[in-house]
KOLNUDREN-466429 format. One line per field, with one value per atom (N, C-alpha, C, O): residue number from 0; residue in one letter; x, y, z. Coordinates in nm, 3 decimals. Each point is the difference from the previous one (the first is absolute). Layout:
! residues N
num = c(NUM; ...)
residu = c(a; ...)
px = c(X; ...)
py = c(Y; ...)
pz = c(Z; ...)
! end
This chain:
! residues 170
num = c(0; 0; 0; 0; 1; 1; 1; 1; 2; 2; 2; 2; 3; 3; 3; 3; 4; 4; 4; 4; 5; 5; 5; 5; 6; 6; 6; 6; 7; 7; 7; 7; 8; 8; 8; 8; 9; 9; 9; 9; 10; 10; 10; 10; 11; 11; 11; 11; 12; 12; 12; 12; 13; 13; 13; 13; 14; 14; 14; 14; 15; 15; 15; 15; 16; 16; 16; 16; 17; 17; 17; 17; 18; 18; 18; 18; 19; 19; 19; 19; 20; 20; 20; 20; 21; 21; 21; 21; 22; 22; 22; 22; 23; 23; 23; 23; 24; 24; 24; 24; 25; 25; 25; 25; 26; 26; 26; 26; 27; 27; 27; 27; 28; 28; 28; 28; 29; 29; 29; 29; 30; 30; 30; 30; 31; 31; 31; 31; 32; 32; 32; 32; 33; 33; 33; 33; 34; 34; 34; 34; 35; 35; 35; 35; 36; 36; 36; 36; 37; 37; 37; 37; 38; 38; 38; 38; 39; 39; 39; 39; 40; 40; 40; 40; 41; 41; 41; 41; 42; 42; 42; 42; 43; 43; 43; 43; 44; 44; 44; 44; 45; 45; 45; 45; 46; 46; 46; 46; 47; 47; 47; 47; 48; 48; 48; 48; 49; 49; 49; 49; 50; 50; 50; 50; 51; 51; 51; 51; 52; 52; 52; 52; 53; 53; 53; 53; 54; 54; 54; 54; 55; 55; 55; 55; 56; 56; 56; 56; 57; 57; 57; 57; 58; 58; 58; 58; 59; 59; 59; 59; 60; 60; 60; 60; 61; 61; 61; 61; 62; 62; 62; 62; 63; 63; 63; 63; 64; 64; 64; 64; 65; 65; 65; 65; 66; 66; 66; 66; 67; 67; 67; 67; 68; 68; 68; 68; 69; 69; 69; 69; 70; 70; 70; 70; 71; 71; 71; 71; 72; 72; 72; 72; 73; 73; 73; 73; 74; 74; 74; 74; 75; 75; 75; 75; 76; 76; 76; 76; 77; 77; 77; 77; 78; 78; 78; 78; 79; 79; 79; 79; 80; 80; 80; 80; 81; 81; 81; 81; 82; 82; 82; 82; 83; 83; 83; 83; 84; 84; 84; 84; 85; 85; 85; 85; 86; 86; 86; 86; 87; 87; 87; 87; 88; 88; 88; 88; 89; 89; 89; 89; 90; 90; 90; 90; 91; 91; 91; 91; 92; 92; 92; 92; 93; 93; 93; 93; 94; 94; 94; 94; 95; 95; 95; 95; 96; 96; 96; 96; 97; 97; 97; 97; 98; 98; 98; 98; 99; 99; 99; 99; 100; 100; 100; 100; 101; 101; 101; 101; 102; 102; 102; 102; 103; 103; 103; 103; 104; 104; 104; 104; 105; 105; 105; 105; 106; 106; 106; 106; 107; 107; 107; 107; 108; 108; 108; 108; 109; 109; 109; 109; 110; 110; 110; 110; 111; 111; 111; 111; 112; 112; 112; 112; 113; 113; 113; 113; 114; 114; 114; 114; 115; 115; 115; 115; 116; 116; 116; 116; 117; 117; 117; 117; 118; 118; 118; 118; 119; 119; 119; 119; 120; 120; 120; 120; 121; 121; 121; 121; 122; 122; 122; 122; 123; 123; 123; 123; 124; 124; 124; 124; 125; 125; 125; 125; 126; 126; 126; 126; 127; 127; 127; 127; 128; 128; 128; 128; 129; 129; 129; 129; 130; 130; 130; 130; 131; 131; 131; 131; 132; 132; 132; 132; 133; 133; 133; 133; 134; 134; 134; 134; 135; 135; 135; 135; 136; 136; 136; 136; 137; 137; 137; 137; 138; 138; 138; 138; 139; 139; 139; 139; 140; 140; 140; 140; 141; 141; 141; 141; 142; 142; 142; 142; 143; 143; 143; 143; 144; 144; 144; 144; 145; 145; 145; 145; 146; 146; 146; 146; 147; 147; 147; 147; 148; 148; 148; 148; 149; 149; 149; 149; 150; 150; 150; 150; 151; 151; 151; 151; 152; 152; 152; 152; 153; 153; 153; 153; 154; 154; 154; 154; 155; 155; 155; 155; 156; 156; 156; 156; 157; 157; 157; 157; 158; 158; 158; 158; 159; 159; 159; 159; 160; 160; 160; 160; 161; 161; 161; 161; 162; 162; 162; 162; 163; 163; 163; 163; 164; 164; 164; 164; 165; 165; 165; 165; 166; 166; 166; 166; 167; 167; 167; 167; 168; 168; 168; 168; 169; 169; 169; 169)
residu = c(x; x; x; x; x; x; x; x; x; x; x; x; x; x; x; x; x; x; x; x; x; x; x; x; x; x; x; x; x; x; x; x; x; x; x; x; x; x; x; x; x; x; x; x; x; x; x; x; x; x; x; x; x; x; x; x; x; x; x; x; x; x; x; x; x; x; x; x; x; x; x; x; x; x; x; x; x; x; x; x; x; x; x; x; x; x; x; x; x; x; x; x; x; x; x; x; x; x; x; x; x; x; x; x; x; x; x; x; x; x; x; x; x; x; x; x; x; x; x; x; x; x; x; x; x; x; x; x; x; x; x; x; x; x; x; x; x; x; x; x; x; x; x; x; x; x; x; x; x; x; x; x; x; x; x; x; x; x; x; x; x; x; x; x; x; x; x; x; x; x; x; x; x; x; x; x; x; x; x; x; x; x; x; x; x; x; x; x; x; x; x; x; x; x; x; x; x; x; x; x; x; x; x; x; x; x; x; x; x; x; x; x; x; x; x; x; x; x; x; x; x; x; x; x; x; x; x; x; x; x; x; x; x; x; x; x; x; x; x; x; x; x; x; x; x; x; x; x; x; x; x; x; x; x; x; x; x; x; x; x; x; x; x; x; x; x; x; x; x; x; x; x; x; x; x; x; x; x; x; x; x; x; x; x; x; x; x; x; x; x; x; x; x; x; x; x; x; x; x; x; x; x; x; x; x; x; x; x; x; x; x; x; x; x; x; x; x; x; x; x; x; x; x; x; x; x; x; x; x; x; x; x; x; x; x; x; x; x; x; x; x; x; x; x; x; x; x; x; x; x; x; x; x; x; x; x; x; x; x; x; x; x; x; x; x; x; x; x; x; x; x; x; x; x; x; x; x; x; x; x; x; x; x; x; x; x; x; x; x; x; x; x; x; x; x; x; x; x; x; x; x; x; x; x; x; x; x; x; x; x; x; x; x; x; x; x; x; x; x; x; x; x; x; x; x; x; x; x; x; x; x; x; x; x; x; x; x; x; x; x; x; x; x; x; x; x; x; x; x; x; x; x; x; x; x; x; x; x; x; x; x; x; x; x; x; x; x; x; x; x; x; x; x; x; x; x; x; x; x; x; x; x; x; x; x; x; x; x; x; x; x; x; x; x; x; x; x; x; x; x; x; x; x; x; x; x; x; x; x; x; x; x; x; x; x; x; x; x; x; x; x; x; x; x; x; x; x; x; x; x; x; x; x; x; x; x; x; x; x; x; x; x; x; x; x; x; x; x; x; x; x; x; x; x; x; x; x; x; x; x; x; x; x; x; x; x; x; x; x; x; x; x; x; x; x; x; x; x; x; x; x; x; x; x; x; x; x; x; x; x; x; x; x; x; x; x; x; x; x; x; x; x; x; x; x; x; x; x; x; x; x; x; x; x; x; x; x; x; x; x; x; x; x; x; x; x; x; x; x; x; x; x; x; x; x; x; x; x; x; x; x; x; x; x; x; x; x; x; x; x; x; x; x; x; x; x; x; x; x; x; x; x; x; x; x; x; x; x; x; x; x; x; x; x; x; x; x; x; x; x)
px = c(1.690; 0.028; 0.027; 0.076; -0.138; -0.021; 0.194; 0.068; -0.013; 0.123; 0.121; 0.097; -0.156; 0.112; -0.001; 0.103; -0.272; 0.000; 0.050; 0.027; -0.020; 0.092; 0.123; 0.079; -0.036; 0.174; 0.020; 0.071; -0.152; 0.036; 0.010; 0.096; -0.215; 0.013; 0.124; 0.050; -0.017; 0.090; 0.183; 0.101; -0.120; 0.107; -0.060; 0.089; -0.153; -0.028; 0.072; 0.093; -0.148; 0.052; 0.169; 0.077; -0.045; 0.124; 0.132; 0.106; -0.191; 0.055; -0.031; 0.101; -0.201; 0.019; 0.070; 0.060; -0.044; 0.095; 0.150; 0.070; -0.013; 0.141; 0.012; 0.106; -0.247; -0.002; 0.046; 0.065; -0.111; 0.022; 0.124; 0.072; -0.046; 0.181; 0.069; 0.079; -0.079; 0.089; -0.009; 0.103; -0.246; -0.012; 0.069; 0.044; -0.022; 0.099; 0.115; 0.078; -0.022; 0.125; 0.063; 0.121; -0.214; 0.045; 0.003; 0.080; -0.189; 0.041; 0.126; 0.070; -0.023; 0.116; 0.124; 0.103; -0.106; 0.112; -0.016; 0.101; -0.251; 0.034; 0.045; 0.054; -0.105; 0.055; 0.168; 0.070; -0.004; 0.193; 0.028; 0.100; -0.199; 0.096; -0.010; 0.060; -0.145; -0.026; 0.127; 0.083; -0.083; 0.132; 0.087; 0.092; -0.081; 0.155; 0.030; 0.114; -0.215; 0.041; 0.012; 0.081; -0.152; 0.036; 0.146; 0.066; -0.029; 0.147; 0.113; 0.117; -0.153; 0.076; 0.005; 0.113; -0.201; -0.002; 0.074; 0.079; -0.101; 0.055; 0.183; 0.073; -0.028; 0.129; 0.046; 0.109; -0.173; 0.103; 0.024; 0.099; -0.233; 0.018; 0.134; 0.102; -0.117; 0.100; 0.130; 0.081; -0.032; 0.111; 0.033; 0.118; -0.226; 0.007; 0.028; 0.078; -0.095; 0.012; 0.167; 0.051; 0.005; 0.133; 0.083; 0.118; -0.175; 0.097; 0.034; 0.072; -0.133; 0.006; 0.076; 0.083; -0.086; 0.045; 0.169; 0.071; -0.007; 0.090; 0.035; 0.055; -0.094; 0.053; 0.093; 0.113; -0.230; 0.024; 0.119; 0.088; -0.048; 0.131; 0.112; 0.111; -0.147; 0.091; 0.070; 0.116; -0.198; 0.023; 0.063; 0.094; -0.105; 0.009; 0.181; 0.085; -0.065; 0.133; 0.037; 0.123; -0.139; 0.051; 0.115; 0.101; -0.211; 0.009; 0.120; 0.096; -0.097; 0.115; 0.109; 0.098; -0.087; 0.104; 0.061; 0.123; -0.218; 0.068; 0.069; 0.097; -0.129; 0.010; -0.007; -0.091; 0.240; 0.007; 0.073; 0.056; -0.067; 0.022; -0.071; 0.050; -0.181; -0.127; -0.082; -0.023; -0.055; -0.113; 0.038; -0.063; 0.207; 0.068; 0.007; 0.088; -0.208; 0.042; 0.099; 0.045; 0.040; 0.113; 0.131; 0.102; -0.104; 0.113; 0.059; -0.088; 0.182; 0.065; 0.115; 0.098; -0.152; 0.092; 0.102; -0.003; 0.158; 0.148; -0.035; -0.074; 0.156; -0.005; 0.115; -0.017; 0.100; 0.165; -0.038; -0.086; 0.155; 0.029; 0.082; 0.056; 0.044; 0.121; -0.039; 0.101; -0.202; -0.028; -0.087; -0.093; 0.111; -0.005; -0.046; -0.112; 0.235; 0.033; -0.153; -0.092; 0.085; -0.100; -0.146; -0.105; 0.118; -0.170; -0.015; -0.117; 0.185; 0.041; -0.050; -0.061; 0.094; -0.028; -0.110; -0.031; -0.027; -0.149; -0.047; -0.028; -0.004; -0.069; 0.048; -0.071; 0.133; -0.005; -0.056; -0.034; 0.021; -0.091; -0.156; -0.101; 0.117; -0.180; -0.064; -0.115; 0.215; -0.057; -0.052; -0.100; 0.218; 0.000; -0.120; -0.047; 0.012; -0.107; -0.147; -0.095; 0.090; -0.062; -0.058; -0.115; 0.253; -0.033; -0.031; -0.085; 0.135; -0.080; -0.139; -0.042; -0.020; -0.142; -0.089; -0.097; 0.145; -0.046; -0.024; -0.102; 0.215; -0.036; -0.083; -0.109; 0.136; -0.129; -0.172; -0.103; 0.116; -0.110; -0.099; -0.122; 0.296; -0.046; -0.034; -0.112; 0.195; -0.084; -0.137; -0.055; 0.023; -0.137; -0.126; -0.111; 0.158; -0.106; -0.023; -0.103; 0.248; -0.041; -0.074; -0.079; 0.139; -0.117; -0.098; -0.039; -0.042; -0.135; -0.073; -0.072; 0.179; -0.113; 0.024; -0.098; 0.151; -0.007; -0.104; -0.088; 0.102; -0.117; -0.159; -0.079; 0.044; -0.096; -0.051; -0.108; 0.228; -0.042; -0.045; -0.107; 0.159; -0.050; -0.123; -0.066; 0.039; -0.150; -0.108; -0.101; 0.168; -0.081; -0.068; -0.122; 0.237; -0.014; -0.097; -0.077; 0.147; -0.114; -0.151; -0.060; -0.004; -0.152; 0.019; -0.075; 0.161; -0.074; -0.063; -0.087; 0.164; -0.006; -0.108; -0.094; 0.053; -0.114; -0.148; -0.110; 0.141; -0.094; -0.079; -0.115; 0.201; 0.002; -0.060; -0.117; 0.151; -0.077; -0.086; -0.094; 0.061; -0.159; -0.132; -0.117; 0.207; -0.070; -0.015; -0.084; 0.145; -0.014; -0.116; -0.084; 0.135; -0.116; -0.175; -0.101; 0.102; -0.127; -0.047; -0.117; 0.219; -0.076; -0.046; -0.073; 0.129; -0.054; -0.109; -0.066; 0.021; -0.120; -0.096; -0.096; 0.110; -0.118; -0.043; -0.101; 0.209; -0.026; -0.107; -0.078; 0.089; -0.027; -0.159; -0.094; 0.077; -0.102; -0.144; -0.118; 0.168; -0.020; -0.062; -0.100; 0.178; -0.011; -0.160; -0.120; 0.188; -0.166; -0.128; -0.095; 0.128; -0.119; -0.070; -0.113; 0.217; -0.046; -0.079; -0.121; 0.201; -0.062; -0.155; -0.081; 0.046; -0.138; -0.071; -0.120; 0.159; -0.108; -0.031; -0.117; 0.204; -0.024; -0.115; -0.108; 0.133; -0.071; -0.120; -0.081; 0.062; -0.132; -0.084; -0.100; 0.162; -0.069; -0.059; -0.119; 0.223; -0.041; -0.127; -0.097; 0.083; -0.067; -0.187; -0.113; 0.170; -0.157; -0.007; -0.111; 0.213; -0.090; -0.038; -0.099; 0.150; -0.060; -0.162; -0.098; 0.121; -0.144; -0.120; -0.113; 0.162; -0.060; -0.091; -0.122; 0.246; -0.023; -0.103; -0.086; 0.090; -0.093; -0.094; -0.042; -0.015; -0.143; -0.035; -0.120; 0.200; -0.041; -0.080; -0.109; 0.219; -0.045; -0.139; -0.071; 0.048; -0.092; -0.146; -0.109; 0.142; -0.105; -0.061; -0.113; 0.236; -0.026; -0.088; -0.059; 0.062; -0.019; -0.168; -0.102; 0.084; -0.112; -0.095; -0.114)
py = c(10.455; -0.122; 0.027; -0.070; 0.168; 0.025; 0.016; -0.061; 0.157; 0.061; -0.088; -0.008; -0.073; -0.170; -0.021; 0.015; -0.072; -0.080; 0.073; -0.060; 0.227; 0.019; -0.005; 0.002; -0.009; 0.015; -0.149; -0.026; -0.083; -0.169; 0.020; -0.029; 0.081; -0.031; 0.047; -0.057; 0.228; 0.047; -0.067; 0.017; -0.092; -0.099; -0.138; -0.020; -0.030; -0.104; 0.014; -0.072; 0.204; 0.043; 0.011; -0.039; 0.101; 0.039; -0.153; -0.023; -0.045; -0.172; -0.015; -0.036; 0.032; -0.062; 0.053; -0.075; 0.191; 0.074; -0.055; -0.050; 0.060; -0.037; -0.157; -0.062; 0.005; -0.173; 0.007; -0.071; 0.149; 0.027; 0.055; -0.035; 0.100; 0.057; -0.111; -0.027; -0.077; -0.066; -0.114; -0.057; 0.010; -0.118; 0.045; -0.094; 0.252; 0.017; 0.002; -0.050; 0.110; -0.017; -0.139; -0.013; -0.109; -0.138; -0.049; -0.086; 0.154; -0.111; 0.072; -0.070; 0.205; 0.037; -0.019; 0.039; -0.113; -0.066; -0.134; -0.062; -0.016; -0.076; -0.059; -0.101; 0.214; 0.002; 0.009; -0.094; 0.217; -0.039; -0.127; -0.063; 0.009; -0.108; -0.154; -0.108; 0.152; -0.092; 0.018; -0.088; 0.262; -0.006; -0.011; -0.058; 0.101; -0.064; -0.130; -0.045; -0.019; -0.152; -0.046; -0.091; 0.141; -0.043; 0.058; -0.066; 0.183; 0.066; -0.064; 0.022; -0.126; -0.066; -0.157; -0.044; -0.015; -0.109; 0.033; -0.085; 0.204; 0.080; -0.006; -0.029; 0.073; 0.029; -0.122; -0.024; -0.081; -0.091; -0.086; -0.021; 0.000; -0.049; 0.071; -0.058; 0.183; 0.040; -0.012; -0.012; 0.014; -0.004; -0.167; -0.033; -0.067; -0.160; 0.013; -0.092; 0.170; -0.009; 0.057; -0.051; 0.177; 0.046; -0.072; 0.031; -0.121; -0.073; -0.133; -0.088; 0.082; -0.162; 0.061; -0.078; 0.212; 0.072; -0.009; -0.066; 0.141; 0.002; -0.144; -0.030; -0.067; -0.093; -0.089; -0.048; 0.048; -0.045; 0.055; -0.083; 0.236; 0.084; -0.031; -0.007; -0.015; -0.078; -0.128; -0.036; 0.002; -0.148; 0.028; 0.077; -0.102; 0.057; 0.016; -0.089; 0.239; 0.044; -0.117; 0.007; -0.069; -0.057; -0.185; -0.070; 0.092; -0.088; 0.024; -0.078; 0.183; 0.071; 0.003; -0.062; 0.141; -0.020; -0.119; -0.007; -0.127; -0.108; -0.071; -0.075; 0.090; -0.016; 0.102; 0.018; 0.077; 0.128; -0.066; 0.081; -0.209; 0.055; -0.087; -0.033; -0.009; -0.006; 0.076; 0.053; -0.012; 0.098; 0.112; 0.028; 0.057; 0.130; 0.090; 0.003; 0.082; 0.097; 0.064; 0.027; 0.030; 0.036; -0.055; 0.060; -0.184; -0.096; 0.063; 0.001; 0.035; -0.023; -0.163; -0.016; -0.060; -0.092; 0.071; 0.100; -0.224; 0.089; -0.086; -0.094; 0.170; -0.045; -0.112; -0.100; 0.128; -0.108; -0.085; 0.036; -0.145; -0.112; 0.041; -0.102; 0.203; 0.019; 0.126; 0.068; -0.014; 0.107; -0.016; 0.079; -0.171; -0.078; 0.105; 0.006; 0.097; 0.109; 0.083; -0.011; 0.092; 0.063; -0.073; 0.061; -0.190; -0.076; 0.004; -0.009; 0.017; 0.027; 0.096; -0.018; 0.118; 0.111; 0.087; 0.113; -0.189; 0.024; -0.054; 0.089; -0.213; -0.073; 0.124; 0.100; -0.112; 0.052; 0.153; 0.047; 0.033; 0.134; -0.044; 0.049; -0.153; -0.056; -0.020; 0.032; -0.100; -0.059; 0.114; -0.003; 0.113; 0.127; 0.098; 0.090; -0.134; 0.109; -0.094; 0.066; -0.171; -0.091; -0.003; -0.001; 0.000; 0.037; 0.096; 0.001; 0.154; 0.092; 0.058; 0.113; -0.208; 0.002; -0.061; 0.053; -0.192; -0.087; 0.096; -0.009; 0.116; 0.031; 0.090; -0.019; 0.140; 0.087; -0.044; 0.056; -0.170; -0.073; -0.027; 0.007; -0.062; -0.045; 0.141; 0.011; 0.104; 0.129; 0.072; 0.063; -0.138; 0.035; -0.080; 0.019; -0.122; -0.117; 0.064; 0.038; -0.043; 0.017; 0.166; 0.026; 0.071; 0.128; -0.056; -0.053; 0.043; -0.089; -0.020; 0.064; -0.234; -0.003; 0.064; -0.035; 0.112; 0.076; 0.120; 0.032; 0.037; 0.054; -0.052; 0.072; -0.169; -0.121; 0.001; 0.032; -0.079; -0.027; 0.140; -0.001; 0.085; 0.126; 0.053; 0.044; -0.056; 0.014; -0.102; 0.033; -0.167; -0.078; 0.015; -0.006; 0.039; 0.076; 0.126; 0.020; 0.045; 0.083; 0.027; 0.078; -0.165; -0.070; -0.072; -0.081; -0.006; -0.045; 0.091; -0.028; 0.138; 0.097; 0.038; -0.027; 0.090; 0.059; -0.081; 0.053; -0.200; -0.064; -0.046; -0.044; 0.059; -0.017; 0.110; -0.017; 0.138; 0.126; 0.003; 0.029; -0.059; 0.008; -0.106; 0.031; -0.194; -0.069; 0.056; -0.064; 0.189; 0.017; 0.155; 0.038; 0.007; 0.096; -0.070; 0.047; -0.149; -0.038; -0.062; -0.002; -0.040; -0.059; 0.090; -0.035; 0.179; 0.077; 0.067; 0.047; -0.031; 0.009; -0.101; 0.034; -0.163; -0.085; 0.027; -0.008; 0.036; 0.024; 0.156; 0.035; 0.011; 0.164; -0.025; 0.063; -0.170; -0.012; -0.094; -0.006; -0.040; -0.114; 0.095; -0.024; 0.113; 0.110; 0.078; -0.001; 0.047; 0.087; -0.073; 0.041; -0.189; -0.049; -0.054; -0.042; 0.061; -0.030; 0.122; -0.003; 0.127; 0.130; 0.022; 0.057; -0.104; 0.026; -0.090; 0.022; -0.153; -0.072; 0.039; -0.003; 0.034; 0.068; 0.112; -0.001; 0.104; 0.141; -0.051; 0.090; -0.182; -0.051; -0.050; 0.048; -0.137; -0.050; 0.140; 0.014; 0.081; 0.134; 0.060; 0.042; -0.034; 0.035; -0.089; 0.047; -0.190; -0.054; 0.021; -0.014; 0.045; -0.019; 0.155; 0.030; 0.055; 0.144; 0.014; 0.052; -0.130; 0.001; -0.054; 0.048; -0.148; -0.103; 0.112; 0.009; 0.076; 0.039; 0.143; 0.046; 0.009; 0.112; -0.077; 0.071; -0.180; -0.085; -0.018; 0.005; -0.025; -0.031; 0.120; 0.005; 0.117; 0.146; 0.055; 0.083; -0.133; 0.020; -0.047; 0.057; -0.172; -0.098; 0.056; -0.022; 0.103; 0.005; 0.135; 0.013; 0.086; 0.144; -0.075; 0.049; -0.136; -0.009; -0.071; -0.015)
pz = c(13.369; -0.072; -0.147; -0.068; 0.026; -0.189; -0.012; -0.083; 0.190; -0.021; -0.011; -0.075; 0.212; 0.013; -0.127; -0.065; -0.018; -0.085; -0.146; -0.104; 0.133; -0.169; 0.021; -0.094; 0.227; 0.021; -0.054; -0.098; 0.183; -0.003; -0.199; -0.071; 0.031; -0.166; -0.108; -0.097; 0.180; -0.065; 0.036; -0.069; 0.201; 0.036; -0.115; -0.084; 0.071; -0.141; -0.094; -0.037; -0.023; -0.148; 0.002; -0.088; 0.208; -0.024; 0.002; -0.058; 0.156; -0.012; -0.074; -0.060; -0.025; -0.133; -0.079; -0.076; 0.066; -0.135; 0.042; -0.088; 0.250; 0.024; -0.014; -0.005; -0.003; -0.028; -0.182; -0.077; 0.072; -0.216; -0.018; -0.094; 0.157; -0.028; 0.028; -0.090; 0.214; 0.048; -0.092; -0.037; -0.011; -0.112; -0.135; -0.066; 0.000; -0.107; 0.031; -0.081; 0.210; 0.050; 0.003; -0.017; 0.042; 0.012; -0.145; -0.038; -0.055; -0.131; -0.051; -0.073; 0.098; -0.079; 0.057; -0.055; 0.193; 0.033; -0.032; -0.032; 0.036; -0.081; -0.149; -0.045; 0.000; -0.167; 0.034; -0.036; 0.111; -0.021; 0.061; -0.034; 0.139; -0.008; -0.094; 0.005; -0.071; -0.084; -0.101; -0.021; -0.055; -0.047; 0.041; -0.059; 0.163; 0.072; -0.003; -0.004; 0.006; 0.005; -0.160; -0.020; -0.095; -0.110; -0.061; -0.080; 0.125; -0.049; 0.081; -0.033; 0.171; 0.055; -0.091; -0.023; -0.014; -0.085; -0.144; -0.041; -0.037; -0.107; 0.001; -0.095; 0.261; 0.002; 0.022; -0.050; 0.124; 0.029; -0.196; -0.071; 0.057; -0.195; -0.038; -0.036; 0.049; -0.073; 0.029; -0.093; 0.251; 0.090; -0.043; -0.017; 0.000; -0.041; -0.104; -0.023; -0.096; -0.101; -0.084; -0.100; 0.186; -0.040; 0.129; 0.012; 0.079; 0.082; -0.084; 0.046; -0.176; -0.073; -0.114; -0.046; -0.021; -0.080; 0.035; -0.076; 0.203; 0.090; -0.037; -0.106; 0.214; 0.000; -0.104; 0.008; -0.122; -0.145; -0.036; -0.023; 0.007; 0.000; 0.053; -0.053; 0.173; 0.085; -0.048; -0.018; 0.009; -0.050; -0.109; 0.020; -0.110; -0.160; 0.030; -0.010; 0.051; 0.084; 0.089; -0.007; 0.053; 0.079; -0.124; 0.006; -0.081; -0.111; -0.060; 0.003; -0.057; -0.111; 0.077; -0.042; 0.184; 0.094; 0.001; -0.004; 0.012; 0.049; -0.155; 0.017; -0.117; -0.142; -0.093; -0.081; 0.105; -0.060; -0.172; -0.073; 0.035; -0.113; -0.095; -0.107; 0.152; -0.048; 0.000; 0.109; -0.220; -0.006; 0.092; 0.102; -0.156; 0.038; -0.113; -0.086; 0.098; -0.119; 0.004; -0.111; 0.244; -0.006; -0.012; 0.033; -0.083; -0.023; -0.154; -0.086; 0.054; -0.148; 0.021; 0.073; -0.151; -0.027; -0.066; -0.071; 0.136; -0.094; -0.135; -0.030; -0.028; -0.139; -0.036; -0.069; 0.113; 0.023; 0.125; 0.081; -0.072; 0.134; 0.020; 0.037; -0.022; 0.063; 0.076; 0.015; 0.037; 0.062; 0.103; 0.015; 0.056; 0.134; 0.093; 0.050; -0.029; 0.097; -0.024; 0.080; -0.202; -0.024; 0.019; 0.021; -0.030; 0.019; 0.139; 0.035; 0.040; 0.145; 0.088; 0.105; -0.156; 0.036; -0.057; 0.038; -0.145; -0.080; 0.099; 0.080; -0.029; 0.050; 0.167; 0.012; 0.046; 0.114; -0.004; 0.109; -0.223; 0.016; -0.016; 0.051; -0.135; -0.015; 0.118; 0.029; 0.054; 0.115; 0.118; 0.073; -0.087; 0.090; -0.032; 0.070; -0.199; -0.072; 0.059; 0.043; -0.045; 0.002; 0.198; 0.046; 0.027; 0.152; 0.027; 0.089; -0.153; 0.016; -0.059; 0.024; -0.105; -0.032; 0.095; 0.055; -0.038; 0.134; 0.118; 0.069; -0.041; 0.115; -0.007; 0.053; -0.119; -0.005; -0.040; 0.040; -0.126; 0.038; 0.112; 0.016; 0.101; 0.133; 0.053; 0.051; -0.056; 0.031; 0.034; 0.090; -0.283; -0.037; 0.013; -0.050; 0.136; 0.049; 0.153; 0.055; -0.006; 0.141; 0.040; 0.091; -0.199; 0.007; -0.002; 0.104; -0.233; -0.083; 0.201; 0.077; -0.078; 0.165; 0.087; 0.066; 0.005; 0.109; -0.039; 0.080; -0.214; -0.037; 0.013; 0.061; -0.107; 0.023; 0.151; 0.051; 0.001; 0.164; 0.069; 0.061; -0.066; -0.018; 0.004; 0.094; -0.227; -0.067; 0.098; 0.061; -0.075; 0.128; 0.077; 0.006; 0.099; 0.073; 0.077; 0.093; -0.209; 0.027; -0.007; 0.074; -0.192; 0.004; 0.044; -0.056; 0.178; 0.083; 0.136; 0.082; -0.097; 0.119; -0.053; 0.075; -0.191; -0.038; 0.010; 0.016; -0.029; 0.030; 0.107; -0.011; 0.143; 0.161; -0.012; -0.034; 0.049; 0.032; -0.045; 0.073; -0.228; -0.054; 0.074; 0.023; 0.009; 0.107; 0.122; 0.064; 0.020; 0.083; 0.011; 0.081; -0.195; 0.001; -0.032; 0.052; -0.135; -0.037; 0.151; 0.037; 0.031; 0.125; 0.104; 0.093; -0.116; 0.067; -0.022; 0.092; -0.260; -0.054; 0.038; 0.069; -0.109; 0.093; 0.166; 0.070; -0.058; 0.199; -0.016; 0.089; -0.168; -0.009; -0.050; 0.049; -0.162; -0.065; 0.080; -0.036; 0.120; 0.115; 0.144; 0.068; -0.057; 0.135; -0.085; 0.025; -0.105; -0.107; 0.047; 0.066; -0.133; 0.016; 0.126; 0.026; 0.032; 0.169; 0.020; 0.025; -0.039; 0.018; -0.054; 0.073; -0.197; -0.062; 0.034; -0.014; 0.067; 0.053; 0.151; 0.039; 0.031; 0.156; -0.044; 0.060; -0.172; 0.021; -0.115; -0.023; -0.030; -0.042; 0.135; 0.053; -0.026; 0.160; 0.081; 0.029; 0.000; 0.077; -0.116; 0.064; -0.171; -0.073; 0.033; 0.014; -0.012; 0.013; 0.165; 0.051; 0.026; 0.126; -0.006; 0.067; -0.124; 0.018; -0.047; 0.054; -0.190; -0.068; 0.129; 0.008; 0.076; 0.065; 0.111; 0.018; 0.050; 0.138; -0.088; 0.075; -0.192; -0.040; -0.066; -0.091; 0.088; -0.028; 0.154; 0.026; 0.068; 0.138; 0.047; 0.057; -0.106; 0.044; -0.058; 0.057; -0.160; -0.105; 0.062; -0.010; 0.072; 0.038; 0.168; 0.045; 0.031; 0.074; 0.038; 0.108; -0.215; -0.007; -0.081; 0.048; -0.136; -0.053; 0.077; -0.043)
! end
């Protein structure tokens, strides 16, 4: 019985130490996903924040386009009324300079979010797996303690049956 009862003890200790690894193993997945979830709140601010940036640009461009010869720094007024032809064709490079800013704009918005969605994306993937690993730590941490309460139980009935033995030899 002494031999059961140092194996049952040295099976204790050792559940408890893999109960202590698995309880640091769970807070340091729970600590990333805690960051994961704040660098996911972080990106979208910011993705909300140069998607209003963008937009505004847009707009703005979209403005000047539709009223290229208001608030056009690239406008030179002619200096004569008889140069019709030339205000003409000022105005039609403004406008061309003016559509090709618009568009690379639109370029640099639609990079901007597909980058974004991206990033998304991918903490959201990182975040599923971290929920899926922590749930496998509870199942793990749950099994332990099943384990040390079974080999406590084996522990008092061992104590039980060597007081029986005790009693019966005295």
């Amino acid at each position: 019985f002494r031999d059961q009862y140092e194996k049952s003890q040295y099976d204790l200790e050792q559940a408890i130490k893999d109960r202590d690894i698995t309880t640091n193993n769970f807070k340091h997945v729970l600590d990333q996903l805690h960051d994961s979830e704040r660098q996911i709140s972080e990106l979208r601010k910011k993705a909300d924040d140069e998607r209003a940036k963008k937009e505004a640009a847009v707009n703005k461009l979209q403005e000047i386009v539709t009223n290229p010869m208001q608030h056009n720094p690239f406008y030179s007024r002619p200096t004569g009324s008889g140069r019709r032809h030339d205000r003409d064709r000022n105005e039609r490079n403004v406008v061309r300079r003016l559509e090709q800013a618009l568009a690379v704009e639109r370029n640099k918005y639609t990079k901007l979010q597909h980058e974004k969605d991206e990033e998304v994306s991918a903490l959201s993937d990182d975040i599923s797996k971290l929920k899926r690993e922590l749930e496998i730590r509870r199942d793990e941490i749950e099994k332990f303690k099943q384990q040390i309460e079974s080999r406590t139980s084996n522990d008092n009935i061992s104590s039980i049956t060597e007081e029986i033995d005790d009693d019966i030899k005295g």
